[in-house]
C-alpha positions, -999 to +999 in steps of 0.1 A: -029+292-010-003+289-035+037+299-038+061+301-064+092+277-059+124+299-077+159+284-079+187+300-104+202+260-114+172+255-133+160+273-158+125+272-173+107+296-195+095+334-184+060+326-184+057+294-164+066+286-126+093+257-119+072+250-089+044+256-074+032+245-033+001+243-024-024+227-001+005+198+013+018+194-029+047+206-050+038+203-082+072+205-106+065+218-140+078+200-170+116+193-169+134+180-202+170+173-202+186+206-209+215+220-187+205+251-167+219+268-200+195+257-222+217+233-238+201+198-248+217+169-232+221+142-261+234+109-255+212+080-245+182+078-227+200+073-194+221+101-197+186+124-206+172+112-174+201+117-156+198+158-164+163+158-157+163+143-128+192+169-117+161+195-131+137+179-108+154+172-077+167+210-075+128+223-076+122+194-050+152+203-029+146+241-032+106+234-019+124+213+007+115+176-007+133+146-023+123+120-050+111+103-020+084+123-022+070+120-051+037+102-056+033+110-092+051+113-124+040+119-162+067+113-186+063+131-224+083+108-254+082+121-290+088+083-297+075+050-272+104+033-284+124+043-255+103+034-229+121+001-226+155+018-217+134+047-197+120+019-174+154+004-166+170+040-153+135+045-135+138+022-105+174+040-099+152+075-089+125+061-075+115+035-044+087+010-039+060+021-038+070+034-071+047+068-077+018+064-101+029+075-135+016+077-171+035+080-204+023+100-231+033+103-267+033+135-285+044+151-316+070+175-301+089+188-269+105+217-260+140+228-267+134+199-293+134+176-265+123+139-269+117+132-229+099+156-204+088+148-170+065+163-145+062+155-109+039+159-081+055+156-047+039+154-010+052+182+013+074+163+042 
């Protein structure tokens, strides 16, 4: 069984759930760092995260997790240039044991994004 997590401080597009539950997992679509307006938070690297972790933790909190929860990220850059900085702001989101991650590289994001996460989280 599945169900739909809804909150109105994060916006994502029509056709696509900010989260779904199911079986003991939220899974967290896509988040890149845009305000709940749609605007694209520029700045560095840290300050991107910063938004999209806002993006992720209110799905989380909303399906009644934290960060804590998390056992698995995948991270979308348009450039692997700024995984260097991206892997010093990590640790400040995330505990030992860090949840498994991979990082991909693709052409383009949306919103004209350069950083998306997705996260899958245990249900407490």
């Amino acid at each position: 069984m599945k169900q739909q997590v809804v909150t109105s401080n994060t916006k994502s597009a029509h056709i696509l759930s900010q989260g779904i539950t199911s079986n003991g997992f939220i899974f967290v679509s896509g988040q890149v760092h845009a305000k709940p307006d749609l605007t694209l938070v520029e700045g560095s690297t840290k300050e991107k995260i910063d938004q999209i972790m806002v993006n992720i933790k209110d799905v989380l909190e909303t399906a009644g997790a934290t960060l804590n929860d998390v056992v698995k990220v995948v991270i979308y850059v348009t450039d692997m240039s700024i995984m260097p900085e991206l892997n010093e702001v990590y640790p400040a989101y995330f505990t030992e044991p860090y949840p498994v991650r991979e990082a991909i590289c693709v052409q383009a994001l949306p919103l004209g994004a350069n950083i998306e996460l997705s996260v899958i989280a245990a249900q407490p």
